[in-house]
C-alpha positions as CSV (number, residue, x, y, z in Angstrom):
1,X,-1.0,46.4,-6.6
2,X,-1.6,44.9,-3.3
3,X,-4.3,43.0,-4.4
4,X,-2.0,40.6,-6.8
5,X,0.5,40.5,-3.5
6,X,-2.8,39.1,-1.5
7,X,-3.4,36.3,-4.6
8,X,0.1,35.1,-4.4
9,X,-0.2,35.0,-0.3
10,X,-3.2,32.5,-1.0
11,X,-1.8,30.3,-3.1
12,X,0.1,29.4,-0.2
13,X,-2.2,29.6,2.5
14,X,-6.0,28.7,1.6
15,X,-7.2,30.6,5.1
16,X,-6.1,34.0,3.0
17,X,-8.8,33.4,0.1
18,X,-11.5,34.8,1.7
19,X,-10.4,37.7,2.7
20,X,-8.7,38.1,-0.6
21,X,-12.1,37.3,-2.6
22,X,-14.2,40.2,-0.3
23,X,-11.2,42.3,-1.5
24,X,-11.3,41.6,-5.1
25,X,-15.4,41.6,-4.9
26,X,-15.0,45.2,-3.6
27,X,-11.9,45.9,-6.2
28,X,-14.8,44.5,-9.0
29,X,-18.2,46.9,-7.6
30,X,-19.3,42.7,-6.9
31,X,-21.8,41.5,-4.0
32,X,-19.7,38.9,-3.7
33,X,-16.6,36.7,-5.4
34,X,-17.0,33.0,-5.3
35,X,-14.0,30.7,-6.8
36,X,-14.3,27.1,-7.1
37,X,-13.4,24.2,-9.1
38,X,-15.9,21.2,-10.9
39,X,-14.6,18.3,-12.7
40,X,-17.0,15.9,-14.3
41,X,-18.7,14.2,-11.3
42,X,-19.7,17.7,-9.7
43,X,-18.6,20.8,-7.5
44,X,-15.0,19.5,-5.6
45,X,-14.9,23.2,-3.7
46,X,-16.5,26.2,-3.1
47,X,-16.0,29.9,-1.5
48,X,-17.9,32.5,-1.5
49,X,-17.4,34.4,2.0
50,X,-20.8,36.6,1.2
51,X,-22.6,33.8,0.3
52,X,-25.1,32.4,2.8
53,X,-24.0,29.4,4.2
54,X,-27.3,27.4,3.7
55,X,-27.6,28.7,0.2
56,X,-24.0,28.3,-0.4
57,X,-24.6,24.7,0.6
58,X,-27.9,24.5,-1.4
59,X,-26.4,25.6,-4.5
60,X,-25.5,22.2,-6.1
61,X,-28.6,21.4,-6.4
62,X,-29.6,24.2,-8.6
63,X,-25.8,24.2,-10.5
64,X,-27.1,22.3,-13.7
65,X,-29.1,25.8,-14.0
66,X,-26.8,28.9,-14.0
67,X,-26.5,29.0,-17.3
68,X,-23.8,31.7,-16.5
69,X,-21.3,29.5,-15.1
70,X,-21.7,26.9,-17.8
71,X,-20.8,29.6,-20.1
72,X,-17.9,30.4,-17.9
73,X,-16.8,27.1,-18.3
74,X,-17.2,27.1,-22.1
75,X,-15.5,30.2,-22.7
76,X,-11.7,29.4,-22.3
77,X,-9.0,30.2,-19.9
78,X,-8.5,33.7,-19.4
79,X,-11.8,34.8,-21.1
80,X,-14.3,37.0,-19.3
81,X,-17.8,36.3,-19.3
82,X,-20.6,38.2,-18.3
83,X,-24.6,37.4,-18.5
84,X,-25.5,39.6,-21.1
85,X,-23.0,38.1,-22.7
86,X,-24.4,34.5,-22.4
87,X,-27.6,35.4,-23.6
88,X,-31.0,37.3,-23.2
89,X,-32.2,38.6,-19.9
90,X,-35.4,37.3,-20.5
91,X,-34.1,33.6,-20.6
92,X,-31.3,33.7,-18.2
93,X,-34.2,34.9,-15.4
94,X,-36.5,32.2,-15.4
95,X,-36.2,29.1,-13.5
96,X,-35.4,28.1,-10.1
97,X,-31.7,28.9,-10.1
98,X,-32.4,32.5,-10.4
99,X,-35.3,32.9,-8.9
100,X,-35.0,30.9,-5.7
101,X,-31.3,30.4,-5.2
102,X,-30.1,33.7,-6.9
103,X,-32.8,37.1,-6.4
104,X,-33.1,36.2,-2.8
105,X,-29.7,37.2,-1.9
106,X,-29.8,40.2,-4.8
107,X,-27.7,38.5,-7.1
108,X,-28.8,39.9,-10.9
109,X,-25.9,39.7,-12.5
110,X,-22.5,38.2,-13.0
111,X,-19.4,37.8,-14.3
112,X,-16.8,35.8,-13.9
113,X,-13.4,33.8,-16.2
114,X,-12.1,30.7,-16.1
115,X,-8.6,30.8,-14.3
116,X,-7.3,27.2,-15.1
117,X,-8.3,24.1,-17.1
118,X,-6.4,20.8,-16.4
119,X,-7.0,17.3,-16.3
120,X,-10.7,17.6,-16.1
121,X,-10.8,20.4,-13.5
122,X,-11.9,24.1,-14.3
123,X,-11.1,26.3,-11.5
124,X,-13.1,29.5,-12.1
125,X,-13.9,33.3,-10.8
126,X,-17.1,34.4,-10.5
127,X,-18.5,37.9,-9.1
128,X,-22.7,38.2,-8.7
129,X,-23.7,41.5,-8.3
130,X,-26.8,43.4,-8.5
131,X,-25.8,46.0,-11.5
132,X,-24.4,45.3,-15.1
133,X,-20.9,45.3,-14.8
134,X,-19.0,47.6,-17.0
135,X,-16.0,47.4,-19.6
136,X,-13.8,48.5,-17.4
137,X,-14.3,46.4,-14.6
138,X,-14.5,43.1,-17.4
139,X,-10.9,44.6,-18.0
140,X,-9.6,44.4,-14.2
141,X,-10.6,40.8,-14.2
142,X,-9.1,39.4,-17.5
143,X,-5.9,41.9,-16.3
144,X,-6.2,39.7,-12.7
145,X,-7.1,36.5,-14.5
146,X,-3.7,35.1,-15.3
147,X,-2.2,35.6,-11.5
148,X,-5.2,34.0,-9.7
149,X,-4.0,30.9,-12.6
150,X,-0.7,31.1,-12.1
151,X,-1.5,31.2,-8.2
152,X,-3.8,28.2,-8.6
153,X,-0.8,26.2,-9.9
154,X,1.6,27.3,-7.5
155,X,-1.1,25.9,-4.3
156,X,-1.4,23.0,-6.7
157,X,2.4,22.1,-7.2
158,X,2.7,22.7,-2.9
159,X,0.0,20.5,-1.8
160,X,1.5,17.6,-4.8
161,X,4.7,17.9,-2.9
162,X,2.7,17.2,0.4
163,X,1.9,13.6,-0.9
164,X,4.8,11.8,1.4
165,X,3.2,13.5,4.2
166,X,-0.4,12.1,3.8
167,X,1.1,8.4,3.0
168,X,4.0,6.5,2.1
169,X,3.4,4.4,-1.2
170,X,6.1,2.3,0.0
171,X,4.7,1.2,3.1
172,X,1.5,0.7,0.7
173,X,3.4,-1.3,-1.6
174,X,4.5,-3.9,0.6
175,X,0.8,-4.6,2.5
176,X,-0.7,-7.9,1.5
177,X,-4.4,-5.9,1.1
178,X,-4.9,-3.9,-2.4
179,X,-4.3,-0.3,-1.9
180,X,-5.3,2.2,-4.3
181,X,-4.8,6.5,-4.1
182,X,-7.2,8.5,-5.8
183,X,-8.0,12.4,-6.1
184,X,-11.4,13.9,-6.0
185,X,-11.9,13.2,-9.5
186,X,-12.2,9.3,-9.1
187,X,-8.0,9.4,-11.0
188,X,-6.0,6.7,-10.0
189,X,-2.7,8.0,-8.3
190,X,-1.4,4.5,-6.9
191,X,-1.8,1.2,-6.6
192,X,0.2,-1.5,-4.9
193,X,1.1,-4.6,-5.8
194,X,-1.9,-6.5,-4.7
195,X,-4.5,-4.3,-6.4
196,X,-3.1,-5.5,-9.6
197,X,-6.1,-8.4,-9.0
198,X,-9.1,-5.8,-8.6
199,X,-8.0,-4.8,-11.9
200,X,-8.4,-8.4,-13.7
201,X,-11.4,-9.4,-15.5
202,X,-13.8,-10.1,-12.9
203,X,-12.4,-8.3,-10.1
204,X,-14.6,-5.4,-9.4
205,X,-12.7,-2.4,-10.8
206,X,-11.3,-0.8,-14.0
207,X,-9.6,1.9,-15.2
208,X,-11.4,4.6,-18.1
209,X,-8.9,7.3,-19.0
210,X,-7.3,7.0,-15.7
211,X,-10.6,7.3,-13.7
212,X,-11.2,4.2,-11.5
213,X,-14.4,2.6,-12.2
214,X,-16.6,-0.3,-10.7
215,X,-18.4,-2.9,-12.0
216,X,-22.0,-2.3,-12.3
217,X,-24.0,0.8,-11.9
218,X,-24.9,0.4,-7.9
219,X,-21.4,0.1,-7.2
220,X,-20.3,2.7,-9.5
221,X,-23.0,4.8,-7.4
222,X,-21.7,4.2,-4.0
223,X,-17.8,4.5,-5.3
224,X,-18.7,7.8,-6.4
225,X,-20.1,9.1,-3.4
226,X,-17.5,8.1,-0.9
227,X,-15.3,9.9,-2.9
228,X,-17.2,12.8,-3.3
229,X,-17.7,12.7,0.6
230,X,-13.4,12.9,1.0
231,X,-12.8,15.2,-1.4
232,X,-15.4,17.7,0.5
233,X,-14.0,16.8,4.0
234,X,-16.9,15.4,5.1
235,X,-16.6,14.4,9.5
236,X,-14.0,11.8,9.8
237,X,-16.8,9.1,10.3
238,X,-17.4,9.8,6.2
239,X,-15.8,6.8,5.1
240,X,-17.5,3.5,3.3
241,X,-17.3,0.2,2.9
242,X,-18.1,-0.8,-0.8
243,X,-19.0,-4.2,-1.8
244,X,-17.3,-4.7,-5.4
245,X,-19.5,-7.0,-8.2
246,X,-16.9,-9.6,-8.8
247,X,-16.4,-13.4,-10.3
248,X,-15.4,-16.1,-7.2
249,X,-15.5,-14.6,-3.7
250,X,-16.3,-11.1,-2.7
251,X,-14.7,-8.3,-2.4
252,X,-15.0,-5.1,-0.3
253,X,-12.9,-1.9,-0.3
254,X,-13.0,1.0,2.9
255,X,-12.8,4.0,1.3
256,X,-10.9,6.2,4.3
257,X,-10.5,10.0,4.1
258,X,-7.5,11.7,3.8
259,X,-7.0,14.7,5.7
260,X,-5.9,17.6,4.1
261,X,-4.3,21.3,6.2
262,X,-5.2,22.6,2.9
263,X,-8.6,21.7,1.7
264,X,-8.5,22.4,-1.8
265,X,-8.2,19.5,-3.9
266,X,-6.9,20.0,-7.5
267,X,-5.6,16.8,-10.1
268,X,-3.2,14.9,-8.1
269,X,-4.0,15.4,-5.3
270,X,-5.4,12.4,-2.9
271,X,-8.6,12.8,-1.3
272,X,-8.9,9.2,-0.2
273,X,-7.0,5.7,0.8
274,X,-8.9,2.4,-0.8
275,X,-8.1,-0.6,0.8
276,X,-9.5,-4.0,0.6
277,X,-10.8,-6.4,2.9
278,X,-8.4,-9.2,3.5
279,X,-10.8,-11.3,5.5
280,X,-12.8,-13.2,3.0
281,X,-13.4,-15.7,5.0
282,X,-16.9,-17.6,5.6
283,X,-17.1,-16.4,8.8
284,X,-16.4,-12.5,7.2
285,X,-18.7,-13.2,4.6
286,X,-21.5,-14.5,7.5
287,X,-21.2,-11.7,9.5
288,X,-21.4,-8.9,6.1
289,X,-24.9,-10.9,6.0
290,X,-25.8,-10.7,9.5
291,X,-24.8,-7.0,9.2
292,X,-26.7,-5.7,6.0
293,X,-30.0,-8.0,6.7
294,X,-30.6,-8.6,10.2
295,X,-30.1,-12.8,9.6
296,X,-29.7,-15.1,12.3
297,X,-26.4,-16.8,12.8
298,X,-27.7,-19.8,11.6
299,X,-29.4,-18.4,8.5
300,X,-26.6,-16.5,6.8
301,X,-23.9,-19.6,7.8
302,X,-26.7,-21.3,5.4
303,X,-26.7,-19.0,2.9
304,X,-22.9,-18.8,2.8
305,X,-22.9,-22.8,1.9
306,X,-25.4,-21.9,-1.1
307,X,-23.4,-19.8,-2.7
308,X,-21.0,-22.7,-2.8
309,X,-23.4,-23.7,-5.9
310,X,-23.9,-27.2,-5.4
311,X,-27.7,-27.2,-3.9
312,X,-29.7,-26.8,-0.7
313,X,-29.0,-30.8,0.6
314,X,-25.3,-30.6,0.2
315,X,-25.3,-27.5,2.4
316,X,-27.7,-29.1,4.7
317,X,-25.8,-31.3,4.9
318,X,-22.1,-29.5,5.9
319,X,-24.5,-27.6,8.1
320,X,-25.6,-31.1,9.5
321,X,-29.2,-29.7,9.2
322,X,-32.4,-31.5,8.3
323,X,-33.5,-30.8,4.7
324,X,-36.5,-29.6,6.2
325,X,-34.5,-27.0,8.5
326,X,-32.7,-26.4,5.5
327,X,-35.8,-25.1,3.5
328,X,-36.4,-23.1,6.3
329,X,-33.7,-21.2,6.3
330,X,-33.7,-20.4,3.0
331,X,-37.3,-19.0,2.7
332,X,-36.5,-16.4,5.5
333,X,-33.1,-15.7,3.8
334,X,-35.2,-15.1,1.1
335,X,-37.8,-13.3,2.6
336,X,-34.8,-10.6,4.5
337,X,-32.6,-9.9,1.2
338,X,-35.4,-9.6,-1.0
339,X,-34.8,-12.1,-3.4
340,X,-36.4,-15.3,-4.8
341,X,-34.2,-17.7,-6.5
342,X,-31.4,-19.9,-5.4
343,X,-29.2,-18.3,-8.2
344,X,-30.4,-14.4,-7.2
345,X,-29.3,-15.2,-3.4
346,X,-25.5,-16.6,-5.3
347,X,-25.3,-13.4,-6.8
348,X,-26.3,-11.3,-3.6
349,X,-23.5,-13.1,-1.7
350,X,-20.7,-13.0,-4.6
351,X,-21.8,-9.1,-4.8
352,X,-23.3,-8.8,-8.0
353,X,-26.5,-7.4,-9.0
354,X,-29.1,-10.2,-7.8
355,X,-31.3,-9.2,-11.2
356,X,-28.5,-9.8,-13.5
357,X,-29.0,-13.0,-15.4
């Protein structure tokens, strides 16, 4: 059947799965076949060469809706789901999902299977078309369902293999600067010796069920979305810096992206490089100020003796500043970060959450 000899040829070459999916969305009397994989924190990849680009790209936004797909998801690998399946007509045609994402394109119905379930990831199948879809052709996909998992595996086992390509962990391991791999799903895949410290109570990150996490929910936000940015390919400018909320001096990680020949990303398979800042420094620190709130010079060099903790006339006095001047200073610090207290602006500076007590 040459359309099982055209799911094996993709598994090896992700610029064959578009052709492959018009071809099984023609095999299946579908409008269109879109296949894709969601973990936890969202959508990692999507095709769907019939799609519309700019609804393609809109679709996220109205994912928490298709009650279809969730059902998809629900059903088990190697079941096959259609609508009327998932429940009545009458519900499953209300809302903006199908009535400003799916009608406009003459997508009615649907059905689709989930082709693989591991660590987190569902990779799944699914076909919208404009008529019901009948037994038979619910019995051509569950018959197709367990190559396009076993050829899911097979580009997943290849693009593993392709790790010493990307980066060598030993050259990691022996860098003075934490390093830390991760896939799109936020899973820790490495970390060198010096990340053991980010790891300690108090130094910005943790591990929950192999997911790296950061303190505090603004960090946690902006780890999350770097990440998310890599594991889409997102232009090679896409990566971040991230402050990390941490006891004693700050920290900050770059989150770089790591380009893929193959974009699909599956469990295991690293999306982006994390490494930390090794400059902590005053002068670092100073200019991170200057940087994210536009003070002088001579107002975050002030700011940085504060956060030393022992009052605004010792660090006049370092500064070899009037306490006057020294007032000064801190009132526009103030006034440029937002905050209002002596103890808010230590917080700001050691990266933590200025309203935390």
């Amino acid at each position: 059947m040459p359309v099982i000899d055209g799911i094996y040829a993709a598994a090896c070459d992700f610029a064959a799965w578009p052709a492959l999916l018009e071809q099984l969305a023609d095999l299946l009397g579908a409008r269109d076949a879109a296949f894709g994989t969601m973990s936890p924190t969202g959508i990692a990849w999507l095709e769907a060469p019939r799609t519309d680009p700019d609804f393609l790209g809109r679709y996220a936004d109205y994912h928490a809706e298709d009650l279809v797909w969730h059902a998809i998801a629900a059903s088990g690998v190697g079941s096959v789901v259609t609508d009327e399946m998932v429940g009545d007509a009458a519900d499953l045609h209300t809302g903006a999902y199908y009535n400003e994402w799916s009608l406009p394109q003459g997508y009615r119905t649907k059905l689709g299977g989930l082709v693989l379930d591991e660590e987190g990831w569902q990779t799944m199948i699914v076909l919208p078309g404009h008529d019901r879809y009948s037994a038979e052709q619910v019995r051509l996909l569950k018959l197709l369902s367990p190559h396009l998992r076993r050829a899911m595996q097979i580009h997943m086992r290849l693009t593993e293999s392709r790790l010493d390509d990307e980066v060598s962990t030993r050259v990691l391991d022996r860098l003075a600067s934490g390093a830390l791999l991760v896939d799109g799903n936020r899973r820790l895949l490495f970390a060198n010796r010096a990340a053991e410290a980010l790891f300690q109570p108090g130094g910005g990150l943790a591990l929950s069920g192999g997911q790296l996490t950061a303190t505090g929910r603004t960090e946690q936000a902006a780890l999350d979305a770097a990440i998310a940015r890599c594991a889409r390919q997102a232009p090679a400018d896409s990566g971040a810096d991230l402050d990390l909320r941490c006891e004693g001096a700050p920290r900050q990680l770059r989150v770089i992206p790591l380009r893929r020949s193959v974009p699909l990303v599956s469990p295991g398979v690293p999306v982006a490089l994390l490494i930390e800042a090794a400059d902590r420094s005053d002068e670092a620190v100073t200019a991170r100020l200057r940087l994210h709130y536009g003070l002088t010079p001579a107002e975050a060099a002030f700011a940085v003796e504060i956060a030393k903790g022992d009052g605004k006339r010792a660090a006049a006095a370092r500064r070899g500043i009037s306490y006057t001047t020294a007032r000064t200073h801190l009132s526009r610090v103030f006034d440029k970060t937002g905050v209002r207290r002596q103890g808010e602006l230590v917080r700001l500076i050691l990266g933590r959450d200025p309203s935390d007590s």
